[in-house]
Each structure stands twice: as structure tokens, then as C-alpha cells.
N, C-alpha and C positions, 0 to 999 in steps of 0.2 A: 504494500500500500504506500504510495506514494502523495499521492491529491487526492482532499478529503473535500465534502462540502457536506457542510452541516445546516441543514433548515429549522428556523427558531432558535429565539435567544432570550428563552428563558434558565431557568436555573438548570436544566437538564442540559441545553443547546449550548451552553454558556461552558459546564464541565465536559461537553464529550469537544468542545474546541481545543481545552485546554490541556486533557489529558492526549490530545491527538496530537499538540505540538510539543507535548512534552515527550513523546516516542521521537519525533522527529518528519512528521508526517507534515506535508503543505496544505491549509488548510483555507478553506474562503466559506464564510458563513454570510447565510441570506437571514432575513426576517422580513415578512410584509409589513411592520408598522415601517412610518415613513419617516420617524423618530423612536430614539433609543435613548435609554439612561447613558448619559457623559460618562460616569464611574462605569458603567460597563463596557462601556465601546473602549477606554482608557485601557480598561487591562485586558481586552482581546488585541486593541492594537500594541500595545508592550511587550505583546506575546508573539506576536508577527500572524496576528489570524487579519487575513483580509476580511472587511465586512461590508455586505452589501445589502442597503434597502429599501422598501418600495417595492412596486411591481415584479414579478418575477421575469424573469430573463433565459432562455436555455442557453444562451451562450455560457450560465454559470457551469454548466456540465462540461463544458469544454477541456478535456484533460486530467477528469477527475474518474477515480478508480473506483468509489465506491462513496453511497450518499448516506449520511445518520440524519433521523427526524429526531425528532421532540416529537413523544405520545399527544401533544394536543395539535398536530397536524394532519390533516386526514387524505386519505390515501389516494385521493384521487384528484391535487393539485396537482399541477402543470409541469413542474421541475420532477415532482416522483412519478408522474406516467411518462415524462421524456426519458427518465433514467432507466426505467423498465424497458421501455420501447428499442431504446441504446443496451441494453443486455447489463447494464450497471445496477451491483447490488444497493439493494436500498435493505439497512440496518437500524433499530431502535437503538436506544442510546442505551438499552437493558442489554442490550444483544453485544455494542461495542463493550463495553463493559466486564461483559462477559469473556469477551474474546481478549481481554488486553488482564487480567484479575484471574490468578490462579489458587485463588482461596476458596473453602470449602463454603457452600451457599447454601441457606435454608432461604427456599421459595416460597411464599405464602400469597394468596391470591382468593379470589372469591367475589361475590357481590357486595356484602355487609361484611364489617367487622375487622377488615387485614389491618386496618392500621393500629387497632384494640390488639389483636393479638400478635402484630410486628413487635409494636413497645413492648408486652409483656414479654416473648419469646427472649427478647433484647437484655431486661431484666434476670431474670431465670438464670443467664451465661453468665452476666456479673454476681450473680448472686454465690455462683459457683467458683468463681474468680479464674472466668476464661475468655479469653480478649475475644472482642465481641466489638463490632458496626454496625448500625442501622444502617439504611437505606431505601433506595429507592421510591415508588409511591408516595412514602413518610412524610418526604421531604427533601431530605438529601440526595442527590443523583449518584449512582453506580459509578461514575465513572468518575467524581469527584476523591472516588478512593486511590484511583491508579497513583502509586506512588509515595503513598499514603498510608499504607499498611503493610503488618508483615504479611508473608504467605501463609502463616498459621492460625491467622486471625480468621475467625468464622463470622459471613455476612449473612444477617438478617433481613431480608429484601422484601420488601412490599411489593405488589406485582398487577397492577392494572391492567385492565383487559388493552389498551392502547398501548399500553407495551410489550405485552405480548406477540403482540400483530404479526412484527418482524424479526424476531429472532430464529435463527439459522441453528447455535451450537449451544445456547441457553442451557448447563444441566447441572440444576441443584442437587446437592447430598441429600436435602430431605428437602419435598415438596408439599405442600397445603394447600388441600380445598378445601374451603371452610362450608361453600353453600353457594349454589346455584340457581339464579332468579332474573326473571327480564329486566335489565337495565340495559341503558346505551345505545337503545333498537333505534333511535337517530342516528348515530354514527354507524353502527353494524350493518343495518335493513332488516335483519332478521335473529331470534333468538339463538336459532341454530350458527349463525356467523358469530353471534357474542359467545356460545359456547365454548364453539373451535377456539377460540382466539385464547379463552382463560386457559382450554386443557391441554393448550401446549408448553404449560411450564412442565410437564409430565414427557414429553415428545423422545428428549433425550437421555432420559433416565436408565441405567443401565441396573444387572443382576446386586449392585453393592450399594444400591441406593436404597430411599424409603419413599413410598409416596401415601401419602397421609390424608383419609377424604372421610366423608360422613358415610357414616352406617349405610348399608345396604343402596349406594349409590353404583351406578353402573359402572362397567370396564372401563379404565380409563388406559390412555397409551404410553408405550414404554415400557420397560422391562425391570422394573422396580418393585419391591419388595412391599405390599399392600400392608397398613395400618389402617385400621377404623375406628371413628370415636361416634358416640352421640354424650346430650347435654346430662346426659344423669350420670356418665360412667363415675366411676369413684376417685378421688383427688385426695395427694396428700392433705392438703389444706383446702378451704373452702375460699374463692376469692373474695377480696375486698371489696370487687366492683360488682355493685346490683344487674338482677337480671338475668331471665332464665338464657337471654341469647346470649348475654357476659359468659355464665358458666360453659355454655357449648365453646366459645370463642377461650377460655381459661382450660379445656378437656384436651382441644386441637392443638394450643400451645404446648401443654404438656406431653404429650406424644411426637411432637416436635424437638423438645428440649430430651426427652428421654432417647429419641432415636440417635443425636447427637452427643451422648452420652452424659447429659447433667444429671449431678443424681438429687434424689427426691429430697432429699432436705433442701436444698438450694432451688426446689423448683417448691417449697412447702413457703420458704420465706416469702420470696415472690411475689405468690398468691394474696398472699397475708395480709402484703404493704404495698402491693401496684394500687394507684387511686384512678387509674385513666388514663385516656390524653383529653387535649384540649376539643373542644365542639363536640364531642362524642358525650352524651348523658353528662355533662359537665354541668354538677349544682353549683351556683353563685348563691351569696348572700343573701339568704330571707329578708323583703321588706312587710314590714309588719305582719308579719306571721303566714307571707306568702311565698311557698319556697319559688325560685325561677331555674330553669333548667336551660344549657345551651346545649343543642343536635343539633348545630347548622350542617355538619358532616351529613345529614339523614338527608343524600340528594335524590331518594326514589322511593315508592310506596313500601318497598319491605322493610326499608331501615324506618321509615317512620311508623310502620304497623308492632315493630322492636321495642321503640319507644315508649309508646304510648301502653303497650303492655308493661310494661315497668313502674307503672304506676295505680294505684288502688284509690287517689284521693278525685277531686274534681279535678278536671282539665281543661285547661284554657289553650289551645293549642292554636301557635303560628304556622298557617301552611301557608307554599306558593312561591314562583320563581319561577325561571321557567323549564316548561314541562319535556316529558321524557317520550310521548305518545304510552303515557300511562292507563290504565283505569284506574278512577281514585273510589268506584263504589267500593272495595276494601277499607279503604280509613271510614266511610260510614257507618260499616257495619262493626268496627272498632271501638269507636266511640261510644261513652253510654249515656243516659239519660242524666240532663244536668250538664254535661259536656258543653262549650262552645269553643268555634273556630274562627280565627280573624286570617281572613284571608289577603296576602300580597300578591302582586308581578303578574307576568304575563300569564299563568294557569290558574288565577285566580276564577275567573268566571266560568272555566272548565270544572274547576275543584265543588263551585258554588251550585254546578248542578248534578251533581255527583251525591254535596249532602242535602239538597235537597230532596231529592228522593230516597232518602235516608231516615228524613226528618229531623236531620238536624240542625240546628242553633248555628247561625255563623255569621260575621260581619263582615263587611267588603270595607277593605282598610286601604289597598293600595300600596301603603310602603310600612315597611317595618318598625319606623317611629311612632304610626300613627295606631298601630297595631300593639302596641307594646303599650303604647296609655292605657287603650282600651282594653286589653287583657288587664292592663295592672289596675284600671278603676273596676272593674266589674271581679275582679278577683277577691275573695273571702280571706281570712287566717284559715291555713289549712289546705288551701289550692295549690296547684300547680299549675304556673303558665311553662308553657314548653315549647320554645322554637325547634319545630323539627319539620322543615320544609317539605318534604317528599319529592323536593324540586334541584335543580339546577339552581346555581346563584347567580348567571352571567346575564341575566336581565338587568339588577342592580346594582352588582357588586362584581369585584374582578373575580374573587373566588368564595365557595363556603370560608375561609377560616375572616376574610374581611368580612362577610354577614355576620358570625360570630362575634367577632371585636364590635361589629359598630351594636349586636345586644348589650353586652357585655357593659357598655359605655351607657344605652339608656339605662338598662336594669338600675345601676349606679346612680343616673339619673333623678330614676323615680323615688329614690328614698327622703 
């Protein structure tokens, strides 16, 4: 590999440039916005990564050996169907990663949950006191490791269906499937294309591996060593974090952590004292005897149907953002008597007929400031308001974890 081009320059786009020029590879990266952060362009151009943006161009392919995306680029721009078309591999920034990262990988992936049981899996290693990264999905990019770790260190990798897409040689030590549900059917078309796409962290899995899925779930691919969990099996410790999908996501971790060999006191602490991650069932400060909960993470109907199961008191629940070509008559039949919903964003008036014929209680709020009064005026001591969109957040916000923060901020607000 000589000439690399890299599309998108986000934090993914940003680490597969720089781990490219750190091999010594010539690198020219695009991105369609027609401005970029100064501190970023500063230290790709420091690094000698040419940067180009605006419109796409195919003359960028010109001389280039193989192309890395960014998961939030989809597969059927211009520059990746020229590159195809030109017989040039197009690679996820999981997959370069991959290819450059000789460390042993636990692959976790799923619809709901990977980044709940990425941290904890994460935990579990330290607990053990065995070098141990997170990554990918999380936050952190795969590729921001190259050079960066020993080869003994073991990565714990979050693994979204968009980055899966494209990898070629992807093959973790132990792989997780947590659960399998329609999301993404905008990007994919079809369920069956979002499947394919998760169950090839399993693809390259050989006789010395483990691949790690729910109970009585079908043949998955690859020649690796079958492990099964469901939410009831037995744990040394009971986790910290509520909720009967926590426990199923606390069962997978530990069959994870066990097939890599932590032993069960270190996977007992863990449990014990993991509180979460951020936007995931994340309680803030009760104002006047009203707990508020942040799921901005909850971007599609199962993780908000998760949710809302987690709870036994009333709910005031923020939905909405925008939609996935979901049905939302599931979150109606969800909700109980007493319940109301303050609906945001573009899937608001999809969602508002969904509980109406539900019969349930909801208000057309618009934006999440205005929804957040109104849950917090109409909320009792005792309630639960709960943002758990069931939606995308890129109608209002650049991502769930900025929808979260700007909760975060009124909740704080309101007291």
C-alpha cells in the first residue's frame, strides 16, 4: 500500500489518516463539508495528509491503492462506487485497523447494548489487572491505537453494523452478539442486509476462537467455538446496573471476559461497581422528588421499549428525532395507564399516531427544551421523566450524546 484516501474526517477519518502516515503510507483525505475544524486540518496537514473539501472529485482516486470510509459514509457515494468500479478496495476504518493491530480483539456488536457491555467487558480486564483498550463504536477509533499499544494488550471493540460493512480480515478472539433487531433499515434497505453486515464480525473466526450469541439463536459463520448466554444464567455477582436487559448485557460480558480468561473474582468486582456509561439509563439528580433519566443512546424502538421496562413508577417519556422507518405501535403498547409522552423532531407526528391509537396521553412539544418543562411541570415526587428517543438525533443535534448534554443542562435547569 502505497496511496491511501481516506473519506470523512471525523474522529474515525481523522485516526485511520494518521495511523496511515504513521506506516508511511501517502495519504489524501476528502470530506464533503466545505469547512473543517482549523485544529484539525493543522494536524493532518503536520502530518503530511493532503486534505480535500467540498464536492467530490474522482480524480481523488487517481493513484490511490486502496480507499478507508468512516462508518457514517454510505456506500453508494461517488468516490466509493468509482473505487469499486476501478477494482480498488474500499476498507472500514475497523477493517484498516485491523489489518495494521496485531493484538488479540474481543468483538462485541449487536443492536442494543454494545457500548453497556464494551465498558463493562473493559472493566472486568482491569479488574483482573490485564492491559486492556477500548475502542471503536465507544468512541475511540481502532486505528487510533496503531502504535499505541503493546501487542499483548487485548482490545475491546464496539462494532456497529456501518462498520462492519467493509471489512475483508476482521477476526476477533472472542466475538458478541448481544441481540438482533431492525434498526438502520434507512441505510441497509433491508433487515436481512443489516443482519449480514453485524454477523460478519463472526466471518473470520477460526477453530481457536469463541463466538458468543444468545440462546438458541441460529448458525452463525465461521468456525469458532459456540458460547450461549441468556438474561437469567447465573453471575458471580449481580450487576450494579438496573434492568433485566443490563443483566442479559452483564451475562454476554461475562462469557466474554471468561473466554479470555479473567477469572470470576475480577469479573465479580466489576459487576459490583460498573455504574454505566453516559446517555445509557443514566439517572441525574432528582428535582423535587422527580427522578430524570438520560437514554439519548435509545436511537430505535427496542432500546426505548428497554427502557421504559426499567421502570415500575409513572413515566413521562421524551420521544422523537428523527425516525428509522420504525413502527412505534410497540412503545404504545408499552406504556401504561397514567403514562405521558412529549413528543420532539421530525417523527414526532409519526410517533403521535402510533399513540394514539394506543390511547395514549402525549404532547406535541417540538424541541426538547420545550418538552423537558412540560414533563418537568406535569411530573409528580415519584415520577420518572425519561428521554429515550426511539429516534435518531441528527434532526436537532449532531449526535445522541449532544441531545444528552443539552438534557443534562435543562434537567439542571429546572431545579
Amino acid at each position: 500500500m502505497k496511496r491511501a484516501l481516506v473519506l470523512g474526517l471525523a474522529r474515525s477519518g481523522e485516526a485511520a489518516a494518521l495511523a496511515l502516515r504513521a506506516t508511511g503510507v501517502e495519504v489524501v483525505a476528502h470530506d464533503v463539508k466545505r469547512e473543517c475544524d482549523a485544529d484539525l486540518l493543522g494536524r493532518l496537514r503536520l502530518a503530511g495528509v493532503e486534505v480535500h473539501l467540498g464536492e467530490e472529485d474522482e480524480e481523488l482516486l487517481r493513484g490511490v491503492d486502496v480507499v478507508v470510509k468512516s462508518p457514517g459514509i454510505p456506500g453508494e457515494r461517488p468516490l466509493l462506487a468509482g473505487a469499486r468500479a476501478a477494482g480498488i478496495p474500499v476498507l472500514s476504518e475497523i477493517e484498516l485497523g485491523a489489518q495494521l493491530l496485531s493484538n488479540p480483539i474481543v468483538g462485541i456488536t449487536g443492536t442494543n447494548g454494545k457500548t453497556t457491555t464494551t465498558a463493562l467487558v473493559g472493566e472486568m480486564f482491569r479488574a483482573d489487572n490485564r492491559p486492556v483498550e477500548v475502542a471503536g463504536n465507544i468512541g475511540r477509533p481502532l486505528t487510533s491505537l496503531v502504535g499505541a499499544s503493546d501487542a499483548d494488550t487485548w482490545i475491546v471493540c464496539e462494532l456497529s453494523s456501518f462498520q462492519l460493512e467493509d471489512v475483508e480480515t476482521l477476526r476477533p478472539r472472542i466475538a458478541v452478539l448481544l441481540n438482533l433487531e431492525p434498526d438502520h433499515i434507512d441505510r441497509h434497505g433491508t433487515f436481512e442486509a443489516y443482519s449480514d453486515a453485524k454477523l460478519r464480525v463472526f466471518e473470520h473466526q477460526t477453530e481457536d476462537d469463541v463466538a458468543v450469541v444468545p440462546r438458541g439463536f441460529r448458525q452463525v459463520p465461521g468456525r469458532a467455538r459456540r458460547v450461549e448466554f441468556a438474561w437469567d444464567d447465573p453471575l458471580p455477582a449481580e450487576p450494579r446496573i438496573p434492568g433485566a436487559h443490563n443483566r442479559e448485557n452483564a451475562v454476554a460480558a461475562t462469557a466474554a471476559a471468561r473466554a479470555a480468561g479473567v477469572a470470576d473474582g475480577a469479573i465479580a468486582e466489576a459487576l459490583s461497581t460498573f455504574a454505566g456509561v453516559p446517555h445509557r439509563i443514566e439517572e441525574l439528580p432528582a428535582v423535587g422528588g422527580v427522578r430524570f433519566v438520560n437514554d439519548s443512546k435509545a436511537t430505535n424502538v427496542a432500546a426505548a421499549l428497554r427502557a421504559i421496562a426499567s421502570f415500575d413508577a409513572p413515566l413521562h417519556l421524551i420521544l422523537g428525532g428523527l425516525g428509522k422507518h420504525e413502527s412505534y405501535g410497540p412503545l404504545a403498547l408499552a406504556l401504561g395507564k397514567g403514562d405521558r409522552a412529549y413528543l420532539i423532531g421530525d417523527a414526532a407526528d409519526e410517533i403521535a399516531t402510533a399513540l394514539a391509537a394506543g390511547d395514549v396521553t402525549f404532547v406535541q412539544c417540538g424541541d426538547l427544551a420545550t418538552a423537558v418543562r412540560a414533563a418537568a411541570a406535569a411530573a409528580c415526587p415519584g415520577d420518572v421523566v425519561l428521554l429515550s428517543p426511539a429516534c435518531a438525533s441528527f434532526d436537532q443535534f449532531e449526535n445522541y450524546e449532544m441531545r444528552g448534554d443539552v438534557f443534562r443542562v435543562l434537567v439542571g435547569g429546572s431545579r
